[in-house]
DRENLUMSE-461130 format. One record per residue (C-alpha): chain; x, y, z negated. Coordinates in steps of 0.05 Angstrom, whole numbers, plus 5000, padded with zeros to 4 digits. Layout:
N
+-----+------+-------+------+
| mol | east | north |   up |
+-----+------+-------+------+
|   A |    X |     Y |    Z |
...
+-----+------+-------+------+
//
This chain:
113
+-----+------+-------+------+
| mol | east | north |   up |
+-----+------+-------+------+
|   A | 1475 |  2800 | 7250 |
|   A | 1543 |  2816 | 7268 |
|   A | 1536 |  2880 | 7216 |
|   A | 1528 |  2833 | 7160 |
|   A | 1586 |  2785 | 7184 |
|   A | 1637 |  2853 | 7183 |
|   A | 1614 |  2857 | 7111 |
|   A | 1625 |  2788 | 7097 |
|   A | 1692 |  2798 | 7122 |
|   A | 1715 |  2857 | 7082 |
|   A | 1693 |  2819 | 7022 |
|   A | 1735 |  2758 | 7036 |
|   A | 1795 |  2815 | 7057 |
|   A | 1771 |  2856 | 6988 |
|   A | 1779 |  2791 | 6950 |
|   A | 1838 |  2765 | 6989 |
|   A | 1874 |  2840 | 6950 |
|   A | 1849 |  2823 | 6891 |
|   A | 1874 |  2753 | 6887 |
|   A | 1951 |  2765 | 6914 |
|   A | 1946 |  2818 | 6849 |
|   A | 1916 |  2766 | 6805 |
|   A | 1987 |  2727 | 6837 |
|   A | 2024 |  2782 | 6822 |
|   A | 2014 |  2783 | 6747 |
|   A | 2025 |  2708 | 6756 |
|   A | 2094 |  2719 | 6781 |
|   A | 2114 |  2766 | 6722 |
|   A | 2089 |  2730 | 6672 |
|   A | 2127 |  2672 | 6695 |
|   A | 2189 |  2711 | 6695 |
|   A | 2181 |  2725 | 6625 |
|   A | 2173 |  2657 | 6607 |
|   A | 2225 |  2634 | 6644 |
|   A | 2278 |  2684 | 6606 |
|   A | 2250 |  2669 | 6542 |
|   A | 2294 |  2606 | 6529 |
|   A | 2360 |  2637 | 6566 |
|   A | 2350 |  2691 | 6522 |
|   A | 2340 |  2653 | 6459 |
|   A | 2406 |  2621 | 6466 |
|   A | 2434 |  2680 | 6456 |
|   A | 2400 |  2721 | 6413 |
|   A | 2368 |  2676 | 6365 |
|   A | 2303 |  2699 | 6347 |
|   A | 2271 |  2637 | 6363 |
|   A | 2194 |  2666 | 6330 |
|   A | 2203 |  2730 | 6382 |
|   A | 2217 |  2691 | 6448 |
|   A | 2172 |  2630 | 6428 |
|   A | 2121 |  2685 | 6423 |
|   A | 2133 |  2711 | 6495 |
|   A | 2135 |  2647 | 6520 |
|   A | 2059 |  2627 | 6486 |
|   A | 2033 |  2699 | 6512 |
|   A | 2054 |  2685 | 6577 |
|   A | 2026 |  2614 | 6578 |
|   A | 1956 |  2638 | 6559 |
|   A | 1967 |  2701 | 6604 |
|   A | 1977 |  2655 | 6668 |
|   A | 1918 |  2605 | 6640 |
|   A | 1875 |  2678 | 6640 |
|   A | 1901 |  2692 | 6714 |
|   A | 1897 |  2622 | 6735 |
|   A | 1817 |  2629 | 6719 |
|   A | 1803 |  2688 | 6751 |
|   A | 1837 |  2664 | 6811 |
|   A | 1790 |  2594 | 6815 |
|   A | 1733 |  2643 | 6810 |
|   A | 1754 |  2688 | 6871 |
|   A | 1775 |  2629 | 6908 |
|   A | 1705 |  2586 | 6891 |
|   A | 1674 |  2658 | 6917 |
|   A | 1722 |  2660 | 6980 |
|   A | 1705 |  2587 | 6999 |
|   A | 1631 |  2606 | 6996 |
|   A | 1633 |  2670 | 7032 |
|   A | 1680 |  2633 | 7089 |
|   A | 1622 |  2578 | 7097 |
|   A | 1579 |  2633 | 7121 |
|   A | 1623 |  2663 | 7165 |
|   A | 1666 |  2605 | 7198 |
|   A | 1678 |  2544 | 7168 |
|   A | 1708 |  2511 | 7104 |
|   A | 1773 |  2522 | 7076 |
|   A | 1815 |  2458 | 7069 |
|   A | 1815 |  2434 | 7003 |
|   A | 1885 |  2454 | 6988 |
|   A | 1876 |  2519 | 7005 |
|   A | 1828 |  2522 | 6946 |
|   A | 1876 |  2508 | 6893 |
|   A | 1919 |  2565 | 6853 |
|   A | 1988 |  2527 | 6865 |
|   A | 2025 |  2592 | 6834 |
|   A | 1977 |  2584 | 6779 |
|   A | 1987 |  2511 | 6754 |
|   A | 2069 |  2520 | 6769 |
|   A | 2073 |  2577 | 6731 |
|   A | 2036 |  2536 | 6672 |
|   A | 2097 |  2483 | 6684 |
|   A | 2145 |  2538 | 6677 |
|   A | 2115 |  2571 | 6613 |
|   A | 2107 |  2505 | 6569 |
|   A | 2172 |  2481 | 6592 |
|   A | 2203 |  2552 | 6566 |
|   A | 2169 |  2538 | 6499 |
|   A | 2203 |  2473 | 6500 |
|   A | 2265 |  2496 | 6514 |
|   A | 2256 |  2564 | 6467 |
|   A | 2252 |  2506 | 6416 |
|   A | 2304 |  2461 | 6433 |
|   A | 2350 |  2524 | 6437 |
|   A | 2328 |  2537 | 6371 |
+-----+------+-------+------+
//
């Protein structure tokens, strides 16, 4: 028994990596959204940084998928192990704020337009 709770473990540790990665590529695409209106204003190729700003959006809605996946999985294995995660552990908050950031840089790419 306590063999198969050490492999439980490095599964939850396995898809613990995999997630801050997932959070990672979050992170960046957020930052490339977020310049996309700043730089806009002053270059002024509005279809170029609207562009970035609607890749990154559906990049982080990609990511923000993959990371309710590993997190439903996470959840599960932790129920066999120890106990259940509180529920707001189980929600991707860098996820849905990097969605917030995204479409309010294609706002803004279109307002500085």
């Amino acid at each position: 028994m306590p063999l198969e709770k050490e492999v439980l473990l490095k599964r939850i540790e396995y898809l613990r990596d995999v997630q801050k990665s997932l959070e990672r590529g979050v992170e960046i695409a957020i930052v490339y959204g977020f310049a996309a209106p700043i730089l806009n204003s002053v270059f002024r190729i509005t279809k170029l940084f609207l562009g970035i700003s609607i890749v990154a959006t559906i990049v982080i809605g990609i990511l923000l998928v993959a990371i309710a996946i590993i997190q439903r999985e996470v959840g599960y294995r932790w129920r066999e192990v120890l106990k259940d995660p509180r529920w707001w552990e189980k929600i991707p908050w860098i996820g849905i704020v990097g969605l917030i950031v995204c479409i309010a840089s294609i706002v803004l790419t279109l307002l500085t337009s």
